[in-house]
Predicted model as a PDB file, atoms N, CA, C, CB and O in Angstrom, pLDDT in the B-factor column:
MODEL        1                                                                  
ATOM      1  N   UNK A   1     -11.350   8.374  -1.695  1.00 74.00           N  
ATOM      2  CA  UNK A   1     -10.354   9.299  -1.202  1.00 74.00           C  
ATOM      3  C   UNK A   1      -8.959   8.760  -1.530  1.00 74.00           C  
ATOM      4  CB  UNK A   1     -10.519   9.525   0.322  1.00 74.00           C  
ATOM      5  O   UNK A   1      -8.659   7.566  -1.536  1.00 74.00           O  
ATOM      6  N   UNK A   2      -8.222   9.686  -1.777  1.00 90.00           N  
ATOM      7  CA  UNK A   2      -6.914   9.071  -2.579  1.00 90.00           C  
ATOM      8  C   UNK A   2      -5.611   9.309  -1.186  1.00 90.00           C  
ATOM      9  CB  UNK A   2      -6.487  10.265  -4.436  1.00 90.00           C  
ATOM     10  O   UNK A   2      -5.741   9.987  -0.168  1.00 90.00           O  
ATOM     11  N   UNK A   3      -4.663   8.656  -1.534  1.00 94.00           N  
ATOM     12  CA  UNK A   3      -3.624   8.387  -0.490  1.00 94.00           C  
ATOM     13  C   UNK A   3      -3.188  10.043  -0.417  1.00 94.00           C  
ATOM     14  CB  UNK A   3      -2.252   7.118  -1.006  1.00 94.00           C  
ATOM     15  O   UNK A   3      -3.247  11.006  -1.181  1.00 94.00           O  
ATOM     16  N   UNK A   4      -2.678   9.756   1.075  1.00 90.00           N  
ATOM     17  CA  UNK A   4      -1.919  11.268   1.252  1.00 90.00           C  
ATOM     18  C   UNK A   4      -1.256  11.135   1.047  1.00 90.00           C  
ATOM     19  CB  UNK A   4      -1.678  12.040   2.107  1.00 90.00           C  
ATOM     20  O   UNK A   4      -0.612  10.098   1.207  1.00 90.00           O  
ATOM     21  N   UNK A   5      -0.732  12.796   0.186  1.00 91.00           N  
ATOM     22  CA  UNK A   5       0.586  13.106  -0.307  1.00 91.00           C  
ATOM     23  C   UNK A   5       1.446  12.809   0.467  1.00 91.00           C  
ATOM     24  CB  UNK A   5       0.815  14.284  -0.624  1.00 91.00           C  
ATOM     25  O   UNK A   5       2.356  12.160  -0.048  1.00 91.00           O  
ATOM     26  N   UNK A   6       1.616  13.157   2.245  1.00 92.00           N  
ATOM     27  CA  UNK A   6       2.729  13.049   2.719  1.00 92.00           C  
ATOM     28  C   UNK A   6       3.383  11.554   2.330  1.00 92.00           C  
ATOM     29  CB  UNK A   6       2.570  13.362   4.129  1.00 92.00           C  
ATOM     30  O   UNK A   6       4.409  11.227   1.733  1.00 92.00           O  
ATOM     31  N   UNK A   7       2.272  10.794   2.968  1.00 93.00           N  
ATOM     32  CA  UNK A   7       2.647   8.800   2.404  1.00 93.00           C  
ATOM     33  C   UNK A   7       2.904   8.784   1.881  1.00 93.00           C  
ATOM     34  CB  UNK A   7       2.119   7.646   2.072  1.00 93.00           C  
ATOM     35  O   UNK A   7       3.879   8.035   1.939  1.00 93.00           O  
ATOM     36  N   UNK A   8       2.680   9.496   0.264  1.00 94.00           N  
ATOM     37  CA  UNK A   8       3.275   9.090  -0.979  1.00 94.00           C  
ATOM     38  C   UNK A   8       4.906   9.591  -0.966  1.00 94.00           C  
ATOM     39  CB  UNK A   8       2.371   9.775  -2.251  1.00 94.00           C  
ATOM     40  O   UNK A   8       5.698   8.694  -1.255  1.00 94.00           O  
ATOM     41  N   UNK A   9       5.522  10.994  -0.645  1.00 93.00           N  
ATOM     42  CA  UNK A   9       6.269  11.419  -0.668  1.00 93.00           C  
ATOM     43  C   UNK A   9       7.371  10.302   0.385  1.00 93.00           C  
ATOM     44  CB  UNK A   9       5.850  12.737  -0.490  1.00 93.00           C  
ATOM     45  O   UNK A   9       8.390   9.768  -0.054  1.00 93.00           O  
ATOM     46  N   UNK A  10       6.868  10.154   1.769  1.00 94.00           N  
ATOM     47  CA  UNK A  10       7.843   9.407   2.462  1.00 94.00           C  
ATOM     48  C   UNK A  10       8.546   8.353   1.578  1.00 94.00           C  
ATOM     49  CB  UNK A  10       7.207   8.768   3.626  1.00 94.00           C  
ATOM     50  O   UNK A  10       9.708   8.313   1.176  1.00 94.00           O  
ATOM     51  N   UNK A  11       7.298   7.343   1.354  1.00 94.00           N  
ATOM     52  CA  UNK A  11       7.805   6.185   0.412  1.00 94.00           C  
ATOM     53  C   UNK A  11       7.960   5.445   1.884  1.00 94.00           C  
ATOM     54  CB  UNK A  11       9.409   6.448  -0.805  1.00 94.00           C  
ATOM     55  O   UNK A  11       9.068   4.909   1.878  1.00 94.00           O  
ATOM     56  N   UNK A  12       7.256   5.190   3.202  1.00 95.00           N  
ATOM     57  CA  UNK A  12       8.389   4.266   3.722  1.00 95.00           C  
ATOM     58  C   UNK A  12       7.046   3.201   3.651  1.00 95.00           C  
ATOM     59  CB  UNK A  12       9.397   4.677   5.482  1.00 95.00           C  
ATOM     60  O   UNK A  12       5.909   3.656   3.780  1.00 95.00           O  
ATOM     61  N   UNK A  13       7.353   1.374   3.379  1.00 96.00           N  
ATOM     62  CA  UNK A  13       6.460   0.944   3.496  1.00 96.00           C  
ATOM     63  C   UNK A  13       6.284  -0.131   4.507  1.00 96.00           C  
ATOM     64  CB  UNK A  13       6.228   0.766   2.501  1.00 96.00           C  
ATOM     65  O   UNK A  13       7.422  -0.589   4.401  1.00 96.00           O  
ATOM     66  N   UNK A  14       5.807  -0.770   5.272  1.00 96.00           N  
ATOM     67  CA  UNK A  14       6.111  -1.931   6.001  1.00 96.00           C  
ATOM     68  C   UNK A  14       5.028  -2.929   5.809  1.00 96.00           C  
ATOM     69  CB  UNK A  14       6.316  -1.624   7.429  1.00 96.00           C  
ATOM     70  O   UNK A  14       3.830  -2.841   6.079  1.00 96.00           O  
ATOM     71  N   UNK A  15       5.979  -4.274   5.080  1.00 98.00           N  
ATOM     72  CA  UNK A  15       4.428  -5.416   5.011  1.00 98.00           C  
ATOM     73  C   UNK A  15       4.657  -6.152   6.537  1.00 98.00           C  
ATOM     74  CB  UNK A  15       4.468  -7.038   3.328  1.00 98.00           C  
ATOM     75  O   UNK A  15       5.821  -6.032   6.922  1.00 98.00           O  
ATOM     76  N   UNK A  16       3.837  -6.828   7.395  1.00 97.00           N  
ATOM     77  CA  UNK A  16       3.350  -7.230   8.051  1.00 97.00           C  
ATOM     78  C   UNK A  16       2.261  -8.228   7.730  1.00 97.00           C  
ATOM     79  CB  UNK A  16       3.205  -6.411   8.570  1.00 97.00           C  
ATOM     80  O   UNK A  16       1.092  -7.897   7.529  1.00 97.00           O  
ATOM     81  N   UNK A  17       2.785  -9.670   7.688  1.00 96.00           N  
ATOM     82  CA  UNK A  17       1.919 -11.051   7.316  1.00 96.00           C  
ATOM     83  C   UNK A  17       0.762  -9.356   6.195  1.00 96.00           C  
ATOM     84  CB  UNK A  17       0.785 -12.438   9.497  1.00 96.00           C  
ATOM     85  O   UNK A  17       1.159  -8.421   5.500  1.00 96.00           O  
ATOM     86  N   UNK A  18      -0.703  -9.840   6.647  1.00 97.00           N  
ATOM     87  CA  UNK A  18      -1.876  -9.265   5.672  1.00 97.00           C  
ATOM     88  C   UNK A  18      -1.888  -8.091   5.587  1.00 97.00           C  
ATOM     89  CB  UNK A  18      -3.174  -9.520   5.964  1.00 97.00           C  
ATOM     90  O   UNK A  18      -2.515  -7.584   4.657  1.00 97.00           O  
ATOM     91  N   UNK A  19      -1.042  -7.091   6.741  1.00 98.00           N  
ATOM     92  CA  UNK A  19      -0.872  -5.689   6.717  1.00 98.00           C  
ATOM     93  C   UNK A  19      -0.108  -4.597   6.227  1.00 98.00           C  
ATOM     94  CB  UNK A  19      -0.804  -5.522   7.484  1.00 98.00           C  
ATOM     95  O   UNK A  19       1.090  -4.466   6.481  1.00 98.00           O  
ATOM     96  N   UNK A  20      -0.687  -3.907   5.617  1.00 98.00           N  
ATOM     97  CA  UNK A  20       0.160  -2.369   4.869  1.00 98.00           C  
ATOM     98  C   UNK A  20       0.810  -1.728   5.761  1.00 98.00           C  
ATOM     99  CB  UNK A  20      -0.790  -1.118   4.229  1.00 98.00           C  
ATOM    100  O   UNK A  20      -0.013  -0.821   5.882  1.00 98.00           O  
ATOM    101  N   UNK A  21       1.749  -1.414   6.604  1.00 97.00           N  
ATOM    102  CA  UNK A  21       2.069  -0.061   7.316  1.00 97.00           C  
ATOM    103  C   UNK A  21       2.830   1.254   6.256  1.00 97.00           C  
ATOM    104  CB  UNK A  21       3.220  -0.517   8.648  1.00 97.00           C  
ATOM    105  O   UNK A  21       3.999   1.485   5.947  1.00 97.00           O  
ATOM    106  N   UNK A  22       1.492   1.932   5.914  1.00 97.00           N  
ATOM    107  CA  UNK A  22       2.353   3.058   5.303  1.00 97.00           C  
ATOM    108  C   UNK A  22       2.762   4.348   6.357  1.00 97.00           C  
ATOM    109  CB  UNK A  22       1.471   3.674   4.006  1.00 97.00           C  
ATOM    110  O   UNK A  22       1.944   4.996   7.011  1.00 97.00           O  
ATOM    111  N   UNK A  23       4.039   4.517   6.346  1.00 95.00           N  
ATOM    112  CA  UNK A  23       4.534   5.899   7.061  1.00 95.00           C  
ATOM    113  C   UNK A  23       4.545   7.324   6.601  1.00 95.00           C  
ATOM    114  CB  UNK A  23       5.774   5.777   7.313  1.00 95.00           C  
ATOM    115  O   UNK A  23       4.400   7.604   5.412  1.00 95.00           O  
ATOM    116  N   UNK A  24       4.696   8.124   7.429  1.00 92.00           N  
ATOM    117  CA  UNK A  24       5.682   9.359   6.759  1.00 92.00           C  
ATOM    118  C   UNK A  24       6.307  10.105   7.744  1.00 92.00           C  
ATOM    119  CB  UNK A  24       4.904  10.466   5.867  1.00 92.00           C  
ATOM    120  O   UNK A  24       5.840   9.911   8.866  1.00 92.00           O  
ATOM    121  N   UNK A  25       7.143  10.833   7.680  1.00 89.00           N  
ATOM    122  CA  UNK A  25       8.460  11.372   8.367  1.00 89.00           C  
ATOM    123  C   UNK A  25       7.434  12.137   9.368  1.00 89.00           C  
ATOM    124  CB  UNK A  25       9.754  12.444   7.307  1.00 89.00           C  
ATOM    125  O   UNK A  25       7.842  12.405  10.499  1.00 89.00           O  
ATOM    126  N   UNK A  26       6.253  12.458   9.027  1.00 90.00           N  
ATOM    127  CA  UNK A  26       5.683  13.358  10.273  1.00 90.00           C  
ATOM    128  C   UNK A  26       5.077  12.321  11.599  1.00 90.00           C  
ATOM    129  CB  UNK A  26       4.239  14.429   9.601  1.00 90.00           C  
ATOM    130  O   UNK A  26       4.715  12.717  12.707  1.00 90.00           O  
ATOM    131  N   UNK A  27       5.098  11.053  11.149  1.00 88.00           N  
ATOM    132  CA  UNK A  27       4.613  10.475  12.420  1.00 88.00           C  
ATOM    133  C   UNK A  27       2.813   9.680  12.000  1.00 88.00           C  
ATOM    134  CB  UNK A  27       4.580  12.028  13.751  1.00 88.00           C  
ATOM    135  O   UNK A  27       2.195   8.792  12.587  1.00 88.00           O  
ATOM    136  N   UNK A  28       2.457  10.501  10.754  1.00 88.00           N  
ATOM    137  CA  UNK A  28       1.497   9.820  10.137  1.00 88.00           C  
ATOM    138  C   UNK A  28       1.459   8.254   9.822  1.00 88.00           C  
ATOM    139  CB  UNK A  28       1.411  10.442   9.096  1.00 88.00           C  
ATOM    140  O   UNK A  28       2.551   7.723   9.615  1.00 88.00           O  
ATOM    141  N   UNK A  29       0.733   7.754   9.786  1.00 93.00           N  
ATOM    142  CA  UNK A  29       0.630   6.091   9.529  1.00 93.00           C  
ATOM    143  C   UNK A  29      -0.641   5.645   9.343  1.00 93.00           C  
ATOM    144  CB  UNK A  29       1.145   5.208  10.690  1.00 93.00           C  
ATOM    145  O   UNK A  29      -1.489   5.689  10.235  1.00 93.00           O  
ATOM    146  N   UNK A  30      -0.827   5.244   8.318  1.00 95.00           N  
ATOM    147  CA  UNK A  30      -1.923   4.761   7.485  1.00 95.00           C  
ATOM    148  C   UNK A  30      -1.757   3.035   7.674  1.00 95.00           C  
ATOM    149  CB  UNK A  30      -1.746   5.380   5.760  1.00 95.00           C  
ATOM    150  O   UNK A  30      -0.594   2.675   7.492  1.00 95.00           O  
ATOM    151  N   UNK A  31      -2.611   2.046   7.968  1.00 97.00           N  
ATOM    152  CA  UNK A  31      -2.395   0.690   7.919  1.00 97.00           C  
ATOM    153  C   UNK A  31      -3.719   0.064   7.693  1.00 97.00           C  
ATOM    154  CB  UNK A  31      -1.716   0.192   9.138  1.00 97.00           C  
ATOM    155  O   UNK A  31      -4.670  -0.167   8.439  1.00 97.00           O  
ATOM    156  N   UNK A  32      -3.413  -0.206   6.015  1.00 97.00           N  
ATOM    157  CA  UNK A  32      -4.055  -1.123   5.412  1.00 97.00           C  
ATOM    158  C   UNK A  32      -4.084  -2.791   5.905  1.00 97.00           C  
ATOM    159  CB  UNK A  32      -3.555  -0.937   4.195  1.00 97.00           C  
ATOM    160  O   UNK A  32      -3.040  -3.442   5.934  1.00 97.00           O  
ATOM    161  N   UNK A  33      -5.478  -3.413   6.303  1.00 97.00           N  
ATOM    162  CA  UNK A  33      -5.718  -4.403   6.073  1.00 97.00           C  
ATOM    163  C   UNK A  33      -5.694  -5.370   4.998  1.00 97.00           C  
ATOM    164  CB  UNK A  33      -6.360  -4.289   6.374  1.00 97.00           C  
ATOM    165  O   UNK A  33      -6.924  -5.364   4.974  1.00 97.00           O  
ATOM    166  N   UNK A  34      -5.396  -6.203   4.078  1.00 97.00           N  
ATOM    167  CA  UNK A  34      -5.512  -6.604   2.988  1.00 97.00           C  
ATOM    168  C   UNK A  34      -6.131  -7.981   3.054  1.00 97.00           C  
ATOM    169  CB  UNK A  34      -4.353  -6.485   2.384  1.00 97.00           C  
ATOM    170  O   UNK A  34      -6.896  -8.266   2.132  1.00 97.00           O  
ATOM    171  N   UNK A  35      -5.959  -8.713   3.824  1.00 95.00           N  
ATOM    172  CA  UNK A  35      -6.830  -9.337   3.401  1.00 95.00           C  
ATOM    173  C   UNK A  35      -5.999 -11.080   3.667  1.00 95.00           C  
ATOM    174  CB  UNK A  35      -7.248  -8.680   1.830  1.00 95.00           C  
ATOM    175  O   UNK A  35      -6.112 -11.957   4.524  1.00 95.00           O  
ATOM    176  N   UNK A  36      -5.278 -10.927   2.562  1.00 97.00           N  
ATOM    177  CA  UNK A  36      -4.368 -11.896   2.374  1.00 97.00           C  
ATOM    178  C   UNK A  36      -2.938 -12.022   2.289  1.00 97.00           C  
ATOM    179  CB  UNK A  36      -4.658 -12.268   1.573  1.00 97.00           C  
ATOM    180  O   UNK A  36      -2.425 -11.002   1.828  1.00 97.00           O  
ATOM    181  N   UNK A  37      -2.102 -12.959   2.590  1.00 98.00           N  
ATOM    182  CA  UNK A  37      -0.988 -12.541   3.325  1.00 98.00           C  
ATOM    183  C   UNK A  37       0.350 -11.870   1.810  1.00 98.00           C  
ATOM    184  CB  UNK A  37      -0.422 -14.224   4.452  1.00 98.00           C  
ATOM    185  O   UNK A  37       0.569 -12.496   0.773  1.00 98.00           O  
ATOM    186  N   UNK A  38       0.819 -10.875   2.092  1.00 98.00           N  
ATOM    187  CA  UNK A  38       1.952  -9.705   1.324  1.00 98.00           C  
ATOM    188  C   UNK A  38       3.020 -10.135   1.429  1.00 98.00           C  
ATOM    189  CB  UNK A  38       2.138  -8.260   1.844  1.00 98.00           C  
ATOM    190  O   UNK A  38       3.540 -10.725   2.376  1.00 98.00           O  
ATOM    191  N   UNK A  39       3.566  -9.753   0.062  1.00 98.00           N  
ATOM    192  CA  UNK A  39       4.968 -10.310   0.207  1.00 98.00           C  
ATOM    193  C   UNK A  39       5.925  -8.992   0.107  1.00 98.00           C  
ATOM    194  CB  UNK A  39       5.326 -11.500  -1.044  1.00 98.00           C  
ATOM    195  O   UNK A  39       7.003  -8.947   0.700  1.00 98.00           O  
ATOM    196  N   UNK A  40       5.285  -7.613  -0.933  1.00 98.00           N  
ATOM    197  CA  UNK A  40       5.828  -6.862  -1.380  1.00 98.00           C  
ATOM    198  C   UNK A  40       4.562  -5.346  -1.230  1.00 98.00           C  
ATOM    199  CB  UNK A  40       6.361  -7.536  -2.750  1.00 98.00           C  
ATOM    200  O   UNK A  40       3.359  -5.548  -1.063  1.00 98.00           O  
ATOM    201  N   UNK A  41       5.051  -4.208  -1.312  1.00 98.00           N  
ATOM    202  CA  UNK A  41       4.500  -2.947  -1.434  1.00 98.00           C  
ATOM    203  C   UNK A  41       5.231  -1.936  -1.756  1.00 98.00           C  
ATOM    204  CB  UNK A  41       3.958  -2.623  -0.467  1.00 98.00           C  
ATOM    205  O   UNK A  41       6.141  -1.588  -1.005  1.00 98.00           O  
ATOM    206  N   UNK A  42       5.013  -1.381  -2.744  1.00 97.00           N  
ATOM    207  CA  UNK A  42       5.657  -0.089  -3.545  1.00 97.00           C  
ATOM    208  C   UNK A  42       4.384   0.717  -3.971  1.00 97.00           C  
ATOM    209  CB  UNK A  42       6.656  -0.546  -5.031  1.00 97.00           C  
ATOM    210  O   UNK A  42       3.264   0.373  -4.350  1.00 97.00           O  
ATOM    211  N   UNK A  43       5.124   2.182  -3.714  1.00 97.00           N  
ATOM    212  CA  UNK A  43       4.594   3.203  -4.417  1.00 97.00           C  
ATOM    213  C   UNK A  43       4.793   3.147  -5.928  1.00 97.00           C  
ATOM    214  CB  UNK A  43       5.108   4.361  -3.899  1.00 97.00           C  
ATOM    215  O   UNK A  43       5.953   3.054  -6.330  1.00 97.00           O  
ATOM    216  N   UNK A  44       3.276   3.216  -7.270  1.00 95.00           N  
ATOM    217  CA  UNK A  44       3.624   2.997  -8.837  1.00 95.00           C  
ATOM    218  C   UNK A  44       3.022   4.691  -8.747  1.00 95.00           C  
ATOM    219  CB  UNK A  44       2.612   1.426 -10.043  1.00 95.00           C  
ATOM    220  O   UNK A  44       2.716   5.359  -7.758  1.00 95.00           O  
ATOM    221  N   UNK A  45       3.012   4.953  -9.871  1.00 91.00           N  
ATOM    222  CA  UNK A  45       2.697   6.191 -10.892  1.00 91.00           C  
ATOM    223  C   UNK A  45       1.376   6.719 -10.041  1.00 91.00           C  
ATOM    224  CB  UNK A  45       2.304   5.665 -12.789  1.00 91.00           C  
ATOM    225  O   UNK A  45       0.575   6.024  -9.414  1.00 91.00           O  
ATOM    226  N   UNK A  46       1.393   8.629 -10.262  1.00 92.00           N  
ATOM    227  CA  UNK A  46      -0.018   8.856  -9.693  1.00 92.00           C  
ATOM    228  C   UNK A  46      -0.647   8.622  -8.689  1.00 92.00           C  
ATOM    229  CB  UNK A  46      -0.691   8.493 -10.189  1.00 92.00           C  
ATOM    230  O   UNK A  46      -1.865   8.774  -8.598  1.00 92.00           O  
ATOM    231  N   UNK A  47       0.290   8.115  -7.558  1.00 94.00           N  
ATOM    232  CA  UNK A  47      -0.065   7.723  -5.846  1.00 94.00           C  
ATOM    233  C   UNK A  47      -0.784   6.719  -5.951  1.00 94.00           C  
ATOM    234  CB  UNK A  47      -0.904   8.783  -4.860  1.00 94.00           C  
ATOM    235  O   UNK A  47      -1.828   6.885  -5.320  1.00 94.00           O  
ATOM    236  N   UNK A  48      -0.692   5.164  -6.748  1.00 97.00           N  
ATOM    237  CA  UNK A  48      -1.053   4.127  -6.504  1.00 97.00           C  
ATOM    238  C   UNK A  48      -0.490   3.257  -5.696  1.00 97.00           C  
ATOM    239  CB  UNK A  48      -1.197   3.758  -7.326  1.00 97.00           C  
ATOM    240  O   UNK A  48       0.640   3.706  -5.503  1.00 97.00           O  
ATOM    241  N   UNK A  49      -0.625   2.173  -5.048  1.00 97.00           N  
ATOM    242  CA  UNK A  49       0.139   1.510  -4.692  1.00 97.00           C  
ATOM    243  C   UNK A  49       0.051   0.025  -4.979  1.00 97.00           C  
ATOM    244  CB  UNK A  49       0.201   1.827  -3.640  1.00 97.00           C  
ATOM    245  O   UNK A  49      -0.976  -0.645  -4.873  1.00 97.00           O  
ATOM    246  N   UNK A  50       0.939  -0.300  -5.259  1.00 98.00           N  
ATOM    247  CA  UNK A  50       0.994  -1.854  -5.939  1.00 98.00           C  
ATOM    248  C   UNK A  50       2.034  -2.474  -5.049  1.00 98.00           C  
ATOM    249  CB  UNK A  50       1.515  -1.961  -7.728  1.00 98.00           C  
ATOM    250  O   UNK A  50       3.228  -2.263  -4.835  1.00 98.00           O  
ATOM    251  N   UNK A  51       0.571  -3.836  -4.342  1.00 98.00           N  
ATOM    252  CA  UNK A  51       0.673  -4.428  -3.637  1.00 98.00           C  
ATOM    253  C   UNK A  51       0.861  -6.090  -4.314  1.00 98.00           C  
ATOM    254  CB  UNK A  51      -0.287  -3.982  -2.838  1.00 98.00           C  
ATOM    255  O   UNK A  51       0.168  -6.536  -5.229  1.00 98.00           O  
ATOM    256  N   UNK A  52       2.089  -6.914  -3.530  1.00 98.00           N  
ATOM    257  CA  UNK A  52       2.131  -8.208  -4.755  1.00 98.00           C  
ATOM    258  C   UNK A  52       1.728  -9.058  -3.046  1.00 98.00           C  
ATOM    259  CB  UNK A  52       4.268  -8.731  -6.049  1.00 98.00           C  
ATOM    260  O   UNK A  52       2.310  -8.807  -1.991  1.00 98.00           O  
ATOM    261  N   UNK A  53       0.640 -10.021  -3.231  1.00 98.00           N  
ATOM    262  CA  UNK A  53       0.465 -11.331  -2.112  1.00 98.00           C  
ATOM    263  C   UNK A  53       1.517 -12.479  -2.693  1.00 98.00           C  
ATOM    264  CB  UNK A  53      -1.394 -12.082  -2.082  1.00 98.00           C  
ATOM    265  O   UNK A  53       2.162 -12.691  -3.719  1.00 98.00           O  
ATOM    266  N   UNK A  54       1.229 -13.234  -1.079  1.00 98.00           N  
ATOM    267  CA  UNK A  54       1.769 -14.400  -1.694  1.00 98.00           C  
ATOM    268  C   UNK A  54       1.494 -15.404  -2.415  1.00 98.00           C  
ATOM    269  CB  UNK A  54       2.093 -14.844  -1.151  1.00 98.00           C  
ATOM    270  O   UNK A  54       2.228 -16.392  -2.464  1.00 98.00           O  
ATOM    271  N   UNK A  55       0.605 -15.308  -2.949  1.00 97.00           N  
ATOM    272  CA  UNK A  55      -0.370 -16.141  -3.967  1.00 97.00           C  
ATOM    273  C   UNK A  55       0.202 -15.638  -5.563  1.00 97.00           C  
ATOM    274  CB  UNK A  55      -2.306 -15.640  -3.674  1.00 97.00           C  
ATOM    275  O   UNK A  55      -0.262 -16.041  -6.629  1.00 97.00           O  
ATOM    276  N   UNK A  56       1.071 -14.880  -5.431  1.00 97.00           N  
ATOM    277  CA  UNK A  56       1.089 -14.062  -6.691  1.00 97.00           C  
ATOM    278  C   UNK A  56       0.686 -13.173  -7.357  1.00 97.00           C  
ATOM    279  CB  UNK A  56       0.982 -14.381  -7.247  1.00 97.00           C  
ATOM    280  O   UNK A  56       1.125 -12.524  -8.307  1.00 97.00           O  
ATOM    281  N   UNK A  57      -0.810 -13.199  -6.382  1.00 97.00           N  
ATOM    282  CA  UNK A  57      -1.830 -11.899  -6.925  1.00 97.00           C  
ATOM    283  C   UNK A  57      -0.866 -10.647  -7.209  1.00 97.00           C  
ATOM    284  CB  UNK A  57      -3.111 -11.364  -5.606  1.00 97.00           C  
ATOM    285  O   UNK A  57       0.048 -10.534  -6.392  1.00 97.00           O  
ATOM    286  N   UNK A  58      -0.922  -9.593  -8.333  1.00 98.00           N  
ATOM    287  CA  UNK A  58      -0.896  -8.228  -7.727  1.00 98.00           C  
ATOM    288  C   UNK A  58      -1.980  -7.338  -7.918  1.00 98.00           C  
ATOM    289  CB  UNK A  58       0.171  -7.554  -8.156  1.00 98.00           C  
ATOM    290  O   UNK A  58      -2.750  -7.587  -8.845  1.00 98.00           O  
ATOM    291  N   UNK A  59      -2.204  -6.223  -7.118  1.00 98.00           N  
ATOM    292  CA  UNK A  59      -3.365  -5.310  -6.791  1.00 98.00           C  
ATOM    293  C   UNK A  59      -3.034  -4.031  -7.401  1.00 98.00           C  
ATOM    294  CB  UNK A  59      -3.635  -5.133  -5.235  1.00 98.00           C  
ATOM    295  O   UNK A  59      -1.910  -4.251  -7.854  1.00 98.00           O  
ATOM    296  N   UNK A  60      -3.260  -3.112  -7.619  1.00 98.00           N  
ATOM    297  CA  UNK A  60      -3.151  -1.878  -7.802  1.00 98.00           C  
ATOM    298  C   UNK A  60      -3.817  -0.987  -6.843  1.00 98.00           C  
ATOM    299  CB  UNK A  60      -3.514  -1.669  -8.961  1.00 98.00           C  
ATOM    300  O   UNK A  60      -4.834  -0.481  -7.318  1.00 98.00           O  
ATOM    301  N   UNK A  61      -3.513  -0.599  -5.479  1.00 98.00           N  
ATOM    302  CA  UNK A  61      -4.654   0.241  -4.644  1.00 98.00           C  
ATOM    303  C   UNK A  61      -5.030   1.747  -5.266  1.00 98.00           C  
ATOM    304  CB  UNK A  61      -4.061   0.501  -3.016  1.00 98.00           C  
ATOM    305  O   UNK A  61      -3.989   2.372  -5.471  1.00 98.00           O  
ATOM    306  N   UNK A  62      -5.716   2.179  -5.471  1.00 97.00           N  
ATOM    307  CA  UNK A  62      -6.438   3.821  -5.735  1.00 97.00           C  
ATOM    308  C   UNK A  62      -6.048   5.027  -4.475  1.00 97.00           C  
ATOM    309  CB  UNK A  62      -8.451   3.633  -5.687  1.00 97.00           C  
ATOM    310  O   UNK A  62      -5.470   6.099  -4.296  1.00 97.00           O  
ATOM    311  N   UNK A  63      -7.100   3.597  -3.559  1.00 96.00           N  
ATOM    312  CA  UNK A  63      -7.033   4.308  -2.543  1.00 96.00           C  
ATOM    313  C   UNK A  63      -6.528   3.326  -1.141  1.00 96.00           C  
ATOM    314  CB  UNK A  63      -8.430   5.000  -2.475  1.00 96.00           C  
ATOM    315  O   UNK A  63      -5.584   2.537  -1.143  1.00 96.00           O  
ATOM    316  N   UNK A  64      -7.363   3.604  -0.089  1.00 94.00           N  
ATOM    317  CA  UNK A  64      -7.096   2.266   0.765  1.00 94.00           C  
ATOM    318  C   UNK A  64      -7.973   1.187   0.561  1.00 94.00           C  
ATOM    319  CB  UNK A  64      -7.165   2.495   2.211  1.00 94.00           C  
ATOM    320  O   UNK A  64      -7.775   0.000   0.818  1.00 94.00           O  
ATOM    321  N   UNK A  65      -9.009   1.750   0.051  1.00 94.00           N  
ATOM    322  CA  UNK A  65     -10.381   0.210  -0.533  1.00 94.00           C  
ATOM    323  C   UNK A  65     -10.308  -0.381  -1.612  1.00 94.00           C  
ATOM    324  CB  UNK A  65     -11.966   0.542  -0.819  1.00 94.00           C  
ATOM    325  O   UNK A  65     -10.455  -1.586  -1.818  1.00 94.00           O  
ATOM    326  N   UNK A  66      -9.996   0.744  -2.606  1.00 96.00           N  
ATOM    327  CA  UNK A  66     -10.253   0.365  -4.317  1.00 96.00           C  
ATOM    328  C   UNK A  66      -9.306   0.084  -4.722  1.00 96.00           C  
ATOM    329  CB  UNK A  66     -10.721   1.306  -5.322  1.00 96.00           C  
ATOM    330  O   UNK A  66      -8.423   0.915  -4.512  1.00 96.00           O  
ATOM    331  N   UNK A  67      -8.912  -1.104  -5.465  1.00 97.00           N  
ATOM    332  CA  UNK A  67      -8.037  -1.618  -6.536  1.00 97.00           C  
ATOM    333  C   UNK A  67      -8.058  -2.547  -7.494  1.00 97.00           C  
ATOM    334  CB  UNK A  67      -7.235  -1.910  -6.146  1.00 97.00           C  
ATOM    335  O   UNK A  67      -8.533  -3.617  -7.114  1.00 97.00           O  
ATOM    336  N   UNK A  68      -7.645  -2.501  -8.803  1.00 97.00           N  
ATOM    337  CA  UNK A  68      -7.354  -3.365  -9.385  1.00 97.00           C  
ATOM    338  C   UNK A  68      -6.436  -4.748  -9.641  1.00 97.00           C  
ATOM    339  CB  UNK A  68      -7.346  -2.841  -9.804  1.00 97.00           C  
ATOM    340  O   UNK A  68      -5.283  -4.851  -9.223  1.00 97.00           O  
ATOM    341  N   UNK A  69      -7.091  -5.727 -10.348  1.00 97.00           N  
ATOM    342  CA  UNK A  69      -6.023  -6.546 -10.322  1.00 97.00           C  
ATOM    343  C   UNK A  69      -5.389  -6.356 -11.514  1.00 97.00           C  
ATOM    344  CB  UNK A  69      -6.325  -7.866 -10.083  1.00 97.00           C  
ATOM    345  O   UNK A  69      -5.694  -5.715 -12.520  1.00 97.00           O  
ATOM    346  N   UNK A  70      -4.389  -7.075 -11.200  1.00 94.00           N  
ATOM    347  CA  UNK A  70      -3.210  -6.897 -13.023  1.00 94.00           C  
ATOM    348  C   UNK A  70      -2.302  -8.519 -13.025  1.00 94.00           C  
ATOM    349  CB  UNK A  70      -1.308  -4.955 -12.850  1.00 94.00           C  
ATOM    350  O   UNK A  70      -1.516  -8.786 -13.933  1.00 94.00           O  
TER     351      UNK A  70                                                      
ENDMDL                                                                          
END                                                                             
């Protein structure tokens, strides 16, 4: 299942040590677990979201489960 449009449209993101808080202006909030601790989160191309840890890793999320690394 792919991110909601509204999330994508807000853009607002909040990292929290291992946690995603994605918003949107309606009060919606999506919060990804990750795993390992975040330094950065942006919306990329096509409602992905590219997530950078502090390890350096970065992820590409799909959705809230699926992603690639890069």
């Amino acid at each position: 299942m792919e991110f909601n449009e509204k999330l994508i449209k807000a853009d607002i993101e909040i990292v929290e040590n291992n946690n995603v808080h994605l918003k949107s202006t309606d009060g919606t909030e999506l919060v990804m677990h990750i795993g390992d601790p975040v330094t950065n989160a942006v919306w990329a191309e096509h409602g992905k979201l590219l997530v950078t840890l502090e390890n350096g890793t970065i992820r590409l999320y799909h959705n809230q489960l699926d992603y690639d690394m890069i």
